[in-house]
N, C-alpha and C positions, 0 to 999 in steps of 0.2 A: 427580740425582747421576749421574754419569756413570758408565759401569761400565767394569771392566779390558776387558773384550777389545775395547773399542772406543781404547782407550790402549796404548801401546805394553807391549809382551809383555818379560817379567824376559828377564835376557840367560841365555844356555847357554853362555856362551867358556869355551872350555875341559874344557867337560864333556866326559865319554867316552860316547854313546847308544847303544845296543843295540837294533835294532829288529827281532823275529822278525819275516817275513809282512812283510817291509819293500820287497816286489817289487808288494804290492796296491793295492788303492784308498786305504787311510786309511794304512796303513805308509808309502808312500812320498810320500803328502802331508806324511807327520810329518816324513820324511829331509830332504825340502824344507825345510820349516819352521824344525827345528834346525840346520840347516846355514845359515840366514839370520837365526839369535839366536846364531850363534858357536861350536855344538857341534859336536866329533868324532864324525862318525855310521858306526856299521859295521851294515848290512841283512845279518840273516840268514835265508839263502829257500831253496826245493828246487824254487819254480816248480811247485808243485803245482795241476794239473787242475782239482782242485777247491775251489780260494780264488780264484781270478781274478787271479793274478800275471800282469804283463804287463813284458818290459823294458825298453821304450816307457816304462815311467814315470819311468822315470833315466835318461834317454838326454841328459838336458843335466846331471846332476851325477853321470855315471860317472866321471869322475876325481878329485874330493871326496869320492865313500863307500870305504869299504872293503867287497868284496858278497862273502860267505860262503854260498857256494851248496853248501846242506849242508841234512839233515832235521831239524826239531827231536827228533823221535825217533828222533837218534842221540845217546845221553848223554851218551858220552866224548867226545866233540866241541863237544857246545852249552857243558857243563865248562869247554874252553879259552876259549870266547866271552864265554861270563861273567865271568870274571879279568876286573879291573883295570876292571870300566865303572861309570860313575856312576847311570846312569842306564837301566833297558831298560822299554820298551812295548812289552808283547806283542802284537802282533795279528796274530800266527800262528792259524788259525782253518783247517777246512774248514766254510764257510758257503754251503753249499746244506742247506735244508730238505728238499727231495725228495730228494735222495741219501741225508741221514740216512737216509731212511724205505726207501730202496732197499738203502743198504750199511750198518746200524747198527754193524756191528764195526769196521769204515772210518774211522767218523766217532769210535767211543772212543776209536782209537788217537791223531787228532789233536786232540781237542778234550778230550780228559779225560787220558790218557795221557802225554802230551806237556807239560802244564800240570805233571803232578807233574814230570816230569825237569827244567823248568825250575824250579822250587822248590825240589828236591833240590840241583839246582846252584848256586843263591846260596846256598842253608841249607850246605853243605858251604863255597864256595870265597869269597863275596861278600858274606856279610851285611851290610852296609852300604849296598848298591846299594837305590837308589828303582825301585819298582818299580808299575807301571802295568798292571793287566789287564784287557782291552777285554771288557765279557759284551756282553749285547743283553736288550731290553726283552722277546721272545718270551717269555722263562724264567717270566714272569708265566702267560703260557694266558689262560683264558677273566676278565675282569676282575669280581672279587666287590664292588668299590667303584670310582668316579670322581670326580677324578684319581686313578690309581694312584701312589703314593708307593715307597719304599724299603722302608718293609714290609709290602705288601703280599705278601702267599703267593703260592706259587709254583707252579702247576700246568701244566706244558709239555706242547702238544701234540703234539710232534714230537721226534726226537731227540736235530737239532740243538741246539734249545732247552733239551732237559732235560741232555746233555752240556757244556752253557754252563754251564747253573747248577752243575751239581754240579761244575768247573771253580773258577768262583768260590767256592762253599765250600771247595774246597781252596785257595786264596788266602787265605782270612778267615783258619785255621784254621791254616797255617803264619804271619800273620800276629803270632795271637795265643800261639801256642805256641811259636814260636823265636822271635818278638820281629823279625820281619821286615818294614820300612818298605816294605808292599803297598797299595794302595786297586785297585776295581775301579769301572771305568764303565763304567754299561752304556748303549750308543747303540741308535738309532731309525731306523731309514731315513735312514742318510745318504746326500747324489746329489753329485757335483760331477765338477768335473773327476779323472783317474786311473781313474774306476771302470769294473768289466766290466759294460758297454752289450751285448754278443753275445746273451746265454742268459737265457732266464728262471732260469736254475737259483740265479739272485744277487740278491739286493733288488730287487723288482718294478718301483720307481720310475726306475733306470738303466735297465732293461733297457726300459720306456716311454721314455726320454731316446733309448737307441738306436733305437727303431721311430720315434719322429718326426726324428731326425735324418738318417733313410734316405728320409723322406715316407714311410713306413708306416701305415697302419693302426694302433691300440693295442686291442687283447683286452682287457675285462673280465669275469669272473667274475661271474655275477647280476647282479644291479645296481649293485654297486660303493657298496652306504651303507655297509660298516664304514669307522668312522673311521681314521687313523691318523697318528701324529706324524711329521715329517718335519724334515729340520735339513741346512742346508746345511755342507759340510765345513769353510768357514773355520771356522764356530761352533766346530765339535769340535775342533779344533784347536787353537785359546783356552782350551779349557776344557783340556784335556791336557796341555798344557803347562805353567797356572796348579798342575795336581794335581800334575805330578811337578817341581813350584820349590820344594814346601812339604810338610809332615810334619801338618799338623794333620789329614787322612782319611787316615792311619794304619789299616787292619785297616777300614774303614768301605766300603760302597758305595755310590755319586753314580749317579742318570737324568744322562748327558749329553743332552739332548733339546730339541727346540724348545719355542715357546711355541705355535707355532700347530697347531691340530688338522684334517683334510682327509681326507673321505669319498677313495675309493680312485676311483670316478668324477670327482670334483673334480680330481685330482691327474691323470689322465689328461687331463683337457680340459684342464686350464693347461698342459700342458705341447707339446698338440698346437697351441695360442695360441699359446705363447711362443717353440716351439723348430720344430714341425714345418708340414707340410701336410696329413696325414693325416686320419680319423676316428676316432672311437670306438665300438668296436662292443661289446655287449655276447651273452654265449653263455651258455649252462647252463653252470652248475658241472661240471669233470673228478671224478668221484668219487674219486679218489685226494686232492685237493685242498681240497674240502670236507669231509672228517672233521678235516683237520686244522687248520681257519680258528678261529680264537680269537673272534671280532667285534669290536669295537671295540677301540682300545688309545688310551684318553685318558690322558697320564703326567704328573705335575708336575716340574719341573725348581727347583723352591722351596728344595729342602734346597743343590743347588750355589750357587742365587743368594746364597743368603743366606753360606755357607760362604765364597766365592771372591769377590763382588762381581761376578759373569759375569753376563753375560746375550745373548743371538742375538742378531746386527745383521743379519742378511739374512732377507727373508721370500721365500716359495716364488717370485714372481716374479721376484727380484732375482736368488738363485741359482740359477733356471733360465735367464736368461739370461747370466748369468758360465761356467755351463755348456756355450750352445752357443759361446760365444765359444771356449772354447778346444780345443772338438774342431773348430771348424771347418777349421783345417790340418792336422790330423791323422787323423781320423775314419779311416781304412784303416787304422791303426793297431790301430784297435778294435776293428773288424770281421772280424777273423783268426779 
């Protein structure tokens, strides 16, 4: 049987989108996306330091968005944004784990903070509005069963991760107490094109894309066996879109995540195959780093299959090379 996201994607004509964090990696893939199923998209961003906004990623559909260059934690403001949209995906985030751990008051204001004022603001002005909020697999910590499912517990080792989660139960929870058409998906190391390749301080597996697209060298950590899930961005994208066309993960939360699983050495050496010239070096653990490694993150993605009829069509080789295809005119871009 064939599944949706390899079939053409429900249409968005006409919808009004709201996309916080719509300047970054998976926001302004989504700006893209709905803007080519039909939707009215307005990105709301402040280009903060610490998400990896870049605006490099609208640079071919700045005259189709509307860009609301404003902080989500400003309330009286996000308020007017909210009015009148059909549709908002949050992926307003500061997602650096080591910054968590450097500025934790920093990272409440954006990742937990900021989650209520946007909740406040469709509970006051939009209850109607579908509503989409991106968590991440971390929020899990050290894994007590394999595959990790949806309810597995929760124990964050950092936190970013533990400000995610407790984000997401403020989702569920206005969800189920004002009756708010919320789901929350929590993604995996997504890599593709849009993302920040510069810094380690952003999802390991980019910031590997950017070392071998420089011919770099790539850094590993120990030896690089903890496993982990990876998922090219089309996938996620399919799957996002399928969530916020339908009501039935209402108050519910979906793994948006791959099928396939890839030691962190794996994932360096395909990517220095597929993308770069460089090697793979491996070094002792940074002690800052290692108190906070979880080990392996084996995730099922069974509940959205079966839920949506989804399932990944790109495997790690397929979207790491759609990856370098499209930094390759670009790439100065990234490297700012």
């Amino acid at each position: 049987m064939e599944t949706i996201s390899a079939q053409k994607l429900p249409s968005l004509k006409g919808k009004k989108v709201l996309i916080p964090g719509g300047l970054g990696f998976i926001g302004s893939n989504l700006a893209h996306k709905c803007l080519e199923l039909g939707a009215k998209v307005s990105i709301y961003d402040c280009l903060n330091p610490r998400s990896g906004g870049n605006l490099y990623n609208i640079s071919d559909i700045r005259d189709s968005v509307e860009l609301c260059y404003h902080d989500i934690e400003d309330f009286d403001r996000l308020c007017q944004h909210v009015c009148g949209k059909d549709i908002i995906i949050n992926c307003a985030a500061s997602t650096s784990h080591p910054f968590s751990m450097r500025e934790p008051w920093l990272d409440i204001d954006v990742n937990s903070t900021a989650t209520i004022n946007l909740l406040e603001a469709i509970r006051r002005f939009n209850r109607d509005v579908r509503l989409i909020h991106l968590g991440t697999s971390t929020q899990l910590g050290k894994l007590q069963y394999q595959p990790a499912d949806e309810k597995h517990p929760e124990f964050p080792t950092d936190i970013y991760s533990a400000n995610k989660s407790v984000s997401e139960k403020y989702v569920l929870i206005y969800a189920k107490a004002h009756k708010l058409r919320a789901t929350v998906a929590r993604l995996s190391n997504v890599f593709g094109p849009r993302a920040c390749i510069n810094s380690p301080e952003f999802t390991f597996n980019n910031y590997f894309i950017g070392l071998a697209l420089q011919g770099k060298d790539i850094t590993v950590f120990g030896k690089g066996n903890q496993k982990r899930n990876v998922i090219y961005i089309e996938d996620v994208l399919s799957a996002l879109i399928l969530l916020c066309s339908q009501d039935d993960g209402t108050g519910e939360t979906f793994f948006v995540v791959g099928d396939q699983h890839w030691s962190v050495a794996q994932i360096a050496e395909a990517t220095v195959e597929y993308i770069g010239s460089g090697k793979v070096k491996f070094i002792d653990w940074p002690k800052e780093r290692e108190v906070v490694d979880f080990g392996d993150a084996v995730i099922s993605n069974q509940k959205i299959k079966n839920a949506l009829n989804w399932a990944p069509q790109y495997d790690l080789k397929a979207g790491l090379l759609k990856t370098k295809e499209y930094y390759k005119s670009c790439l100065k871009e990234y490297l700012r």
